[in-house]
One Martini backbone bead per residue (centre of mass of N, CA, C, O) as a GRO file, in nm:
protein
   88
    1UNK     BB    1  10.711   8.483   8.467
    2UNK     BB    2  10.915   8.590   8.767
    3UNK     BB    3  11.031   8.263   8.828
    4UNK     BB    4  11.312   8.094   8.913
    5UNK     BB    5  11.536   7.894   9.019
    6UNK     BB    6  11.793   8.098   9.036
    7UNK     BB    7  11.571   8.254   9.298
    8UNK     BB    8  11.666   8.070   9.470
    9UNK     BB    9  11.660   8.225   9.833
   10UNK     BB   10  11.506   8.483   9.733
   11UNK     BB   11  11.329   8.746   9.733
   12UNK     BB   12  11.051   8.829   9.556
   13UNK     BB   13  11.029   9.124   9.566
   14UNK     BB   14  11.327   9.159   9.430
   15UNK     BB   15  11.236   8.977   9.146
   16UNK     BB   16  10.964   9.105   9.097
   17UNK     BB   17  11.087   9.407   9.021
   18UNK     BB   18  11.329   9.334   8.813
   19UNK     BB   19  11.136   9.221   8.594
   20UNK     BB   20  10.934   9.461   8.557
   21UNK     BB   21  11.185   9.694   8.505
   22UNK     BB   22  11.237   9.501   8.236
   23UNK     BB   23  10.953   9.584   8.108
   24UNK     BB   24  10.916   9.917   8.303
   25UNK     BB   25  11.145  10.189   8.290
   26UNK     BB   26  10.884  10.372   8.355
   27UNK     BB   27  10.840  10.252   8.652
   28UNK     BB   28  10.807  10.316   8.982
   29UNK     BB   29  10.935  10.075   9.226
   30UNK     BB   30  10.839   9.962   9.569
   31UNK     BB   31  11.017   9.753   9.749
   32UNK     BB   32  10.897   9.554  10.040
   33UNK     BB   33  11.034   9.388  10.283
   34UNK     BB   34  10.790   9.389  10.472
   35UNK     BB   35  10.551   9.385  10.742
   36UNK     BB   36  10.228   9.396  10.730
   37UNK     BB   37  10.038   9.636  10.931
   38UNK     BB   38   9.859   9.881  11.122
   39UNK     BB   39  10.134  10.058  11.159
   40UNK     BB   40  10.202  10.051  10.809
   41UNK     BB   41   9.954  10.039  10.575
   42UNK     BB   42   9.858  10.376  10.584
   43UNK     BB   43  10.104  10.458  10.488
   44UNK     BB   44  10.233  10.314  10.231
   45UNK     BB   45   9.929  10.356  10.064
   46UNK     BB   46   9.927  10.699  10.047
   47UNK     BB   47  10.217  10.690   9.844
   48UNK     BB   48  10.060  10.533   9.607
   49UNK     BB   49   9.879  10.417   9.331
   50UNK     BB   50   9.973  10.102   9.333
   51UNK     BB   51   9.870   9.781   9.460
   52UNK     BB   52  10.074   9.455   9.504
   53UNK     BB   53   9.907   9.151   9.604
   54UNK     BB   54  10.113   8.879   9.711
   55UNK     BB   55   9.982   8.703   9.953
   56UNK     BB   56   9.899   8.419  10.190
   57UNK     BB   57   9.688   8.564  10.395
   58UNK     BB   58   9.375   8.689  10.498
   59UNK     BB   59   9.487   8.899  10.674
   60UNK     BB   60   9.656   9.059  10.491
   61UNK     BB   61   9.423   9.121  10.273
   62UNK     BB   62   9.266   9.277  10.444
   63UNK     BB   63   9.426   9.476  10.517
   64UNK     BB   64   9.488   9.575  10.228
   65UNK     BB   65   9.176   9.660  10.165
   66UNK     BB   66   9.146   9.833  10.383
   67UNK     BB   67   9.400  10.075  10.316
   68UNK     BB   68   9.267  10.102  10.005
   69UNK     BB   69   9.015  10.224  10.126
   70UNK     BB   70   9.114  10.455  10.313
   71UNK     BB   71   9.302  10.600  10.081
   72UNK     BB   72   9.187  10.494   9.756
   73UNK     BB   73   9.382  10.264   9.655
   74UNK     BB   74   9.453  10.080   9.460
   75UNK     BB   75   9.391   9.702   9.428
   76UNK     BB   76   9.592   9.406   9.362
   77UNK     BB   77   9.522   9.082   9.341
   78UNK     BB   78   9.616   8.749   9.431
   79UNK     BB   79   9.560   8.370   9.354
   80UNK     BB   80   9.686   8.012   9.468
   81UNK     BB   81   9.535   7.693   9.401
   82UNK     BB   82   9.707   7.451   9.226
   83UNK     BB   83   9.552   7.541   8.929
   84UNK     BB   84   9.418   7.790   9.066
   85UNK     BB   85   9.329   8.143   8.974
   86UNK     BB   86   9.344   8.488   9.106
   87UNK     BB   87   9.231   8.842   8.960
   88UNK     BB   88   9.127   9.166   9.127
   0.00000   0.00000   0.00000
């Protein structure tokens, strides 16, 4: 689990790197809290080695399946409807 009460009202993004940071530090993590959209999903995703998808919306996993398939990089997604999950 990577959020608690504490985190309400932060970024995931920057809870989520916290989080992972603290179980290997020895991984860079380069956490962006920014909108992903046409005109930097292939830069972003071109100096990636693997790419964590945790967005909300079906356009937003199109487009990163779409720029990991350009790209060549790995793309882990996440999904969840109420008591069911899904990672791919």
């Amino acid at each position: 689990i990577l959020f608690s009460a504490a985190d309400v009202g932060r970024p995931k993004v920057e809870v989520a790197a916290e989080q992972l940071r603290r179980h290997r530090d020895d991984v860079r993590i380069i956490a962006r809290n920014e909108h992903l959209d046409a005109s930097n999903a292939v830069e972003y995703f071109r100096d990636a080695d693997l790419v964590i998808d945790g967005s909300d919306t079906f356009t937003t996993k199109f487009l990163a399946a779409d720029a990991a398939e350009l790209t060549g990089t790995p793309l882990v997604w996440g999904s969840v409807l109420r008591f069911h999950g899904e990672v791919a």
